[in-house]
C-alpha positions as CSV (number, residue, x, y, z in Angstrom):
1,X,0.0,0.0,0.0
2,X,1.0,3.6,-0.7
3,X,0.8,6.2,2.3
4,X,-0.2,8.9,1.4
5,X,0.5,10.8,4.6
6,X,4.3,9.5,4.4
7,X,4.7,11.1,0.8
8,X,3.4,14.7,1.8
9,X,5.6,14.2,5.0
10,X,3.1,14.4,7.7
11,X,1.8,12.6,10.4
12,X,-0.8,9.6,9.5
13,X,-4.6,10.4,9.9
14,X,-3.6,14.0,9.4
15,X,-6.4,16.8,9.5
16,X,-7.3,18.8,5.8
17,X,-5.1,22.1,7.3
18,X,-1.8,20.1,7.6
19,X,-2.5,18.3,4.6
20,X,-2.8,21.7,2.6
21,X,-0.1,23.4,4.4
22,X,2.4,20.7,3.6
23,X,1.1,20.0,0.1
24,X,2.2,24.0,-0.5
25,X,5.3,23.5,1.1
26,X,6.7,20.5,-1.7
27,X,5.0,22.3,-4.3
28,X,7.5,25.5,-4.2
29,X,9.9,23.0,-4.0
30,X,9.0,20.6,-6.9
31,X,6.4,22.9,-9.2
32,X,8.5,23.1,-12.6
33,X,7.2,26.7,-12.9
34,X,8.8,27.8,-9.6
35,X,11.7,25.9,-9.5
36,X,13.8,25.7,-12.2
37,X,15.7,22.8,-11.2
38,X,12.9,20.7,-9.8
39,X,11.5,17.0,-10.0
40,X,8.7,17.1,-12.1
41,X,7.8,13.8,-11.7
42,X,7.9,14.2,-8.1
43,X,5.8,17.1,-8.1
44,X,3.1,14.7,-9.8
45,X,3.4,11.9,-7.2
46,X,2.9,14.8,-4.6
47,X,0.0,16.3,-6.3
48,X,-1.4,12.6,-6.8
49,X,-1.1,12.1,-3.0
50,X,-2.6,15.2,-2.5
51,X,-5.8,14.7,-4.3
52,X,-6.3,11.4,-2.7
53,X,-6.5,13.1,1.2
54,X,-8.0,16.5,0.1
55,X,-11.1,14.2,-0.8
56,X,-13.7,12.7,1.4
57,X,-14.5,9.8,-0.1
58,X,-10.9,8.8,-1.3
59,X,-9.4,9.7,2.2
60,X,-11.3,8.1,4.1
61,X,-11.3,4.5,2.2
62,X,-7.3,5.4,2.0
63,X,-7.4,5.7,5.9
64,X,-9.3,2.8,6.3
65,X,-7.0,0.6,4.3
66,X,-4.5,2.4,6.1
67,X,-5.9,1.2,9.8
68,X,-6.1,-2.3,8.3
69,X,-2.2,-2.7,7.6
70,X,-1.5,-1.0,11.0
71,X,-3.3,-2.9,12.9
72,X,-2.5,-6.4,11.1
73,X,1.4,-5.5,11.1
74,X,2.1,-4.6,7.7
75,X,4.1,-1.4,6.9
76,X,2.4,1.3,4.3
77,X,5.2,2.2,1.6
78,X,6.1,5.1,-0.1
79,X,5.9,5.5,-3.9
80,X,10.1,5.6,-3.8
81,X,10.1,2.3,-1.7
82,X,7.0,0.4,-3.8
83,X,8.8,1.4,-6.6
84,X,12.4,0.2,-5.5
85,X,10.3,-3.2,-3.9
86,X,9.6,-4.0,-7.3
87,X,12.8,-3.8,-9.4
88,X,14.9,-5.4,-6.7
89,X,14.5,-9.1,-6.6
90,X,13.7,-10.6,-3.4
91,X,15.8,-13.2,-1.6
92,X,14.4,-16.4,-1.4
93,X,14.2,-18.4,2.0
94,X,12.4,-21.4,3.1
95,X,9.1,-21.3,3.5
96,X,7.8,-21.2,7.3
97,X,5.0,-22.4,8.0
98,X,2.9,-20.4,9.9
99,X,1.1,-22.2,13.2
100,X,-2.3,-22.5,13.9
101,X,-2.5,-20.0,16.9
102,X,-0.9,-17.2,14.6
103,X,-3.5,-18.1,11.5
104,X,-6.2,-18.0,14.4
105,X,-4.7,-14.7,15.8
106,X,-4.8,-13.1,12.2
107,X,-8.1,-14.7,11.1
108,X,-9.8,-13.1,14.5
109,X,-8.1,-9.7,13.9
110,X,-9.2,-9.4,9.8
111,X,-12.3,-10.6,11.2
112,X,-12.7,-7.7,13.5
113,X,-11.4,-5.1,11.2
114,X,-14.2,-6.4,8.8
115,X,-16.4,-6.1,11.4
116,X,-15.6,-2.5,11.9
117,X,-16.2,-1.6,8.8
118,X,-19.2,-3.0,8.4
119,X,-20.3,-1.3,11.5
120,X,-19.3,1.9,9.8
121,X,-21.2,1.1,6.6
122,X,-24.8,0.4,8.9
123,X,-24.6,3.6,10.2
124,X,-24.1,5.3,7.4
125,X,-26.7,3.4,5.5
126,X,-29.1,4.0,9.0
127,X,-28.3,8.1,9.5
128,X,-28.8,8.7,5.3
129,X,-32.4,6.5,6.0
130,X,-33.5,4.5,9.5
131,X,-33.9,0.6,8.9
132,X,-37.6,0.6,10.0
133,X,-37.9,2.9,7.1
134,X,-36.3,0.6,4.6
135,X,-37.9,-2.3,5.7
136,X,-41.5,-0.6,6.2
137,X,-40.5,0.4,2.1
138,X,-40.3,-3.2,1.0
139,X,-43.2,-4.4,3.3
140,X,-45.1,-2.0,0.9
141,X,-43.8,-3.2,-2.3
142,X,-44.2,-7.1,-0.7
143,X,-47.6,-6.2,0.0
144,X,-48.2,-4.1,-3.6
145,X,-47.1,-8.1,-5.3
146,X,-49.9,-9.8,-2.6
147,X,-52.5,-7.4,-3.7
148,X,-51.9,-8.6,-7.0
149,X,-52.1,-12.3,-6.4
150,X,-55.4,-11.9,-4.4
151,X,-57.1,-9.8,-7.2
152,X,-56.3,-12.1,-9.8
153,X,-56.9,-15.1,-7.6
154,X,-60.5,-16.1,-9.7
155,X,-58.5,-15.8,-13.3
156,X,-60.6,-16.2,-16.5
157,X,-58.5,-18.9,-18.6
158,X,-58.6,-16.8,-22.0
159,X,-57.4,-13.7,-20.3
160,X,-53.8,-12.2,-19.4
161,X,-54.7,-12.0,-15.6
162,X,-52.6,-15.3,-15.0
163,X,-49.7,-12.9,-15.8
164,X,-50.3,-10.3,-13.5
165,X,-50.7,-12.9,-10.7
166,X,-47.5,-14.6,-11.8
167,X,-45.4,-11.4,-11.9
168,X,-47.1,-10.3,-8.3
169,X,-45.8,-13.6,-6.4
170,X,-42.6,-13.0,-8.1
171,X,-42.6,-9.1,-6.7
172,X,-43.7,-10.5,-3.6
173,X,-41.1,-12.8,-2.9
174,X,-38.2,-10.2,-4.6
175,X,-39.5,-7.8,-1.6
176,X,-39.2,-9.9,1.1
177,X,-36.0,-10.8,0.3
178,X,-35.0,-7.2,0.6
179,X,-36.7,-7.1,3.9
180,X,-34.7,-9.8,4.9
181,X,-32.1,-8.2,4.1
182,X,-32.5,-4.7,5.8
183,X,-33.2,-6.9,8.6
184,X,-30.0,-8.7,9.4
185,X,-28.4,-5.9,8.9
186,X,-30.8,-3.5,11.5
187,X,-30.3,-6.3,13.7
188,X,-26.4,-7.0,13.2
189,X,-26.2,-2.9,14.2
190,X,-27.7,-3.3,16.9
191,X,-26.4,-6.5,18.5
192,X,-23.2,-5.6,17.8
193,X,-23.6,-1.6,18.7
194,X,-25.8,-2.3,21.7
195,X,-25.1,-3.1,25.2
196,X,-26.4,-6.5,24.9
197,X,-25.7,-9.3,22.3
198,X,-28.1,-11.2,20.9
199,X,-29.0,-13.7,18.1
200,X,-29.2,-11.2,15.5
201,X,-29.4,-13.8,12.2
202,X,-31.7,-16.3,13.9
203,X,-34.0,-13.3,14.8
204,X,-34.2,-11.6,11.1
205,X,-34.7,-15.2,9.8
206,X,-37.6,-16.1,12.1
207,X,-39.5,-12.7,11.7
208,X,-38.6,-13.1,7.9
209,X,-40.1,-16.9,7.6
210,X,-43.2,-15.6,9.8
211,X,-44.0,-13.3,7.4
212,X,-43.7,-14.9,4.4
213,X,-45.9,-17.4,5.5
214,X,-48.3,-15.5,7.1
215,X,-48.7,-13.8,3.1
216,X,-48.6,-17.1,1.6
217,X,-51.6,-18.7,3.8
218,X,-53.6,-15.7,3.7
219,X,-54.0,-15.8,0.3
220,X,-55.7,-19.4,0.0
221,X,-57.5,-18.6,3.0
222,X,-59.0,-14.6,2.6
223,X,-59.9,-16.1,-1.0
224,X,-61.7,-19.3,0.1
225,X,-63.7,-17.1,2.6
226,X,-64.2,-14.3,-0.5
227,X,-65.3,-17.0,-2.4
228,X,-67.8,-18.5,0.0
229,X,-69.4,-15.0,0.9
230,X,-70.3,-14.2,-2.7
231,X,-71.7,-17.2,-3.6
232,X,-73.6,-16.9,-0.5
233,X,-75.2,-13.1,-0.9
234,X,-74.4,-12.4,-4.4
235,X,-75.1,-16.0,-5.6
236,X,-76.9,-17.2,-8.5
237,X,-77.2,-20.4,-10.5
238,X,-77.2,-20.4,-14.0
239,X,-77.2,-23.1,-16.8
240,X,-74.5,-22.8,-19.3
241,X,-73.2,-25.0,-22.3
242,X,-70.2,-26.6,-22.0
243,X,-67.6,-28.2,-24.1
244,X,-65.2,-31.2,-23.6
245,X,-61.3,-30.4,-23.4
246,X,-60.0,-34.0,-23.5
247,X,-61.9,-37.2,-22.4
248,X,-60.6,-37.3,-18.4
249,X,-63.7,-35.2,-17.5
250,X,-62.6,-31.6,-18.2
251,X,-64.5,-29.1,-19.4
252,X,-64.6,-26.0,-20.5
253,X,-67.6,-23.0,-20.2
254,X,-68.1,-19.8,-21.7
255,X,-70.4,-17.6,-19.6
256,X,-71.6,-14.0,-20.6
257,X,-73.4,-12.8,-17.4
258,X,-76.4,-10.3,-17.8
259,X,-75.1,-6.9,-18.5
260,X,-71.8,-7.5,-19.6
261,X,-70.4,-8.0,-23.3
262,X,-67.1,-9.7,-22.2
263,X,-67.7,-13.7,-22.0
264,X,-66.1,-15.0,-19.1
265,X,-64.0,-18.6,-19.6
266,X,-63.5,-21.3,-17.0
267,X,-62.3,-24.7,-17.1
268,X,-63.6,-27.0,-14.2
269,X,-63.6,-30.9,-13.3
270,X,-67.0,-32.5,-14.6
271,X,-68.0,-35.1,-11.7
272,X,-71.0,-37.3,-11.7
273,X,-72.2,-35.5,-8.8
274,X,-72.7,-32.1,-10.7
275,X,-75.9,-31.3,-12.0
276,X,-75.2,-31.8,-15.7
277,X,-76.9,-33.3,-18.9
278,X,-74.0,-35.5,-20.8
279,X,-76.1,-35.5,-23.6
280,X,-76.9,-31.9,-24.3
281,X,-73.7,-31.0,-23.2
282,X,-75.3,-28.3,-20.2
283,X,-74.2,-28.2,-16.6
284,X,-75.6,-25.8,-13.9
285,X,-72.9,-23.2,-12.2
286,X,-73.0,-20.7,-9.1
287,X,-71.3,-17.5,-10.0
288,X,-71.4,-14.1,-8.0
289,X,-73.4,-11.2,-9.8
290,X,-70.4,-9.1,-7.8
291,X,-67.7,-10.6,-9.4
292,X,-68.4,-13.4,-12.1
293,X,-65.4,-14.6,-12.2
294,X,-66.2,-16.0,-8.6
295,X,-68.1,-19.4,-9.6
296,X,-68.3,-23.1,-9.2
297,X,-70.3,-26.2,-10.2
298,X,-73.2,-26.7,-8.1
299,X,-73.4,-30.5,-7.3
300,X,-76.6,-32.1,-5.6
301,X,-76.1,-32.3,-2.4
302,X,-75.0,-28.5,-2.7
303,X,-77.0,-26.3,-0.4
304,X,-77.6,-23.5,-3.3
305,X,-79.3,-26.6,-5.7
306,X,-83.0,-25.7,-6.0
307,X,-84.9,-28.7,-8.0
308,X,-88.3,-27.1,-7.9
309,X,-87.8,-24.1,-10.1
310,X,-86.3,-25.9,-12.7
311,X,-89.1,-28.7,-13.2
């Protein structure tokens, strides 16, 4: 690594003010317009070092690089001694190998530096915008995918609303996984900025798999009772023509409730105990004057089969 703090000859970690003053100070003495005699190539390597501290963003990943081979023992170079480290050849030795403590001692110290910085990337991440926030963001766009799935839930076979129910569990699941995401790392922060440790990957997971499910049986479940509470006050039976799709008992019907233009297309299992006539090819159906699409075969034993009116 390359310090830049060595090259402008100050102290490491400097503040901006000694970085400027001594950045001014090498460049009266190298600047090929003020000194005659000067290093120009010096002068670049100074202004180079220079434009890496007087940054933020630069200076501080060059400091934290710089902590890193402090605190694990390496020794920041120059750009005279990288540059002399690579034309002279190095002198071979045996190989040591290094023990297990000392691979244990420098695996727990990288560790802890990574740590550190990922402690410093949280809370920059959780100042610009809190983790409740980013997490109450994707349990909107979670629940956005849902809404989707339970709208198209009763599709119509000849339409495109299997689509929009495919791509909404698709968006579903893509935002939890972003939730789950914000939440290991709200609760890494906080177990490891916090007074007390805790479980902090166990914990996102188990909120993360509660909430999935909860979504996924809420769908069968709100729709099942949707479905049951139309045909119950919206209900009404019709007869309908059907047609055969292959000869395992599936049919198909095209239905065109009162008031509407657009025919509505269904495929169901034909049983023997649905009220149907094999030979004229009719079956009777329940559909909800609400929402058509909401239907099913009525069977005989069903409580919405009325024999009277239709003899």
């Amino acid at each position: 690594m390359i310090n830049c703090y060595k090259i402008l000859g100050v102290s490491n970690f400097a503040d901006e003010t000694v970085i400027r003053k001594a950045y001014i100070k090498l460049a009266k003495l190298h600047h090929p317009d003020v000194s005659p005699n000067s290093d120009g190539e010096r002068f670049k390597i100074v202004s180079k070092a220079y434009d890496t501290l007087s940054d933020v963003n630069t200076k501080y990943y060059h400091d934290q690089k710089l902590k890193y081979y402090l605190e694990t023992g390496h020794k920041p170079t120059s750009t005279r001694t990288a540059s002399r480290q690579k034309t002279e050849k190095p002198f071979k030795e045996g190989k040591q190998r290094m023990s297990r403590a000392e691979y244990l001692k420098r695996k727990a110290r990288a560790e802890k530096v990574k740590l550190r910085m990922d402690m410093l990337f949280y809370q920059r991440q959780n100042s610009r915008l809190p983790y409740p926030l980013r997490i109450f963001g994707w349990f909107v766009f979670s629940f956005v995918g849902w809404q989707q799935v339970y709208q198209n839930w009763f599709v119509d076979e000849n339409s495109y609303d299997h689509m929009f129910a495919i791509l909404g569990f698709f968006f579903f699941v893509f935002a939890s996984f972003g939730m789950y995401s914000h939440l290991y790392k709200m609760y890494r922060f906080q177990a490891y900025s916090g007074k007390k440790r805790f479980a902090y990957f166990r914990k996102s997971t188990i909120t993360w798999l509660t909430y999935v499910l909860i979504g996924v049986v809420c769908l069968p479940v709100l729709n099942s009772f949707r479905k049951t509470y139309h045909l119950k006050h919206y209900g009404k039976n019709a007869i309908v023509n059907y047609s055969e799709i292959n000869g395992r008992g599936d049919i198909e019907i095209v239905f065109t409730p009162l008031g509407t233009k657009k025919a509505i297309v269904k495929e169901f299992d034909l049983s023997e105990s649905v009220i149907h006539d094999a030979r004229h090819h009719w079956v009777m159906i329940r559909f909800s004057k609400a929402n058509p699409r909401i239907m099913e075969l009525v069977e005989r034993d069903s409580p919405y089969y009325f024999p009277a009116p239709l003899n």
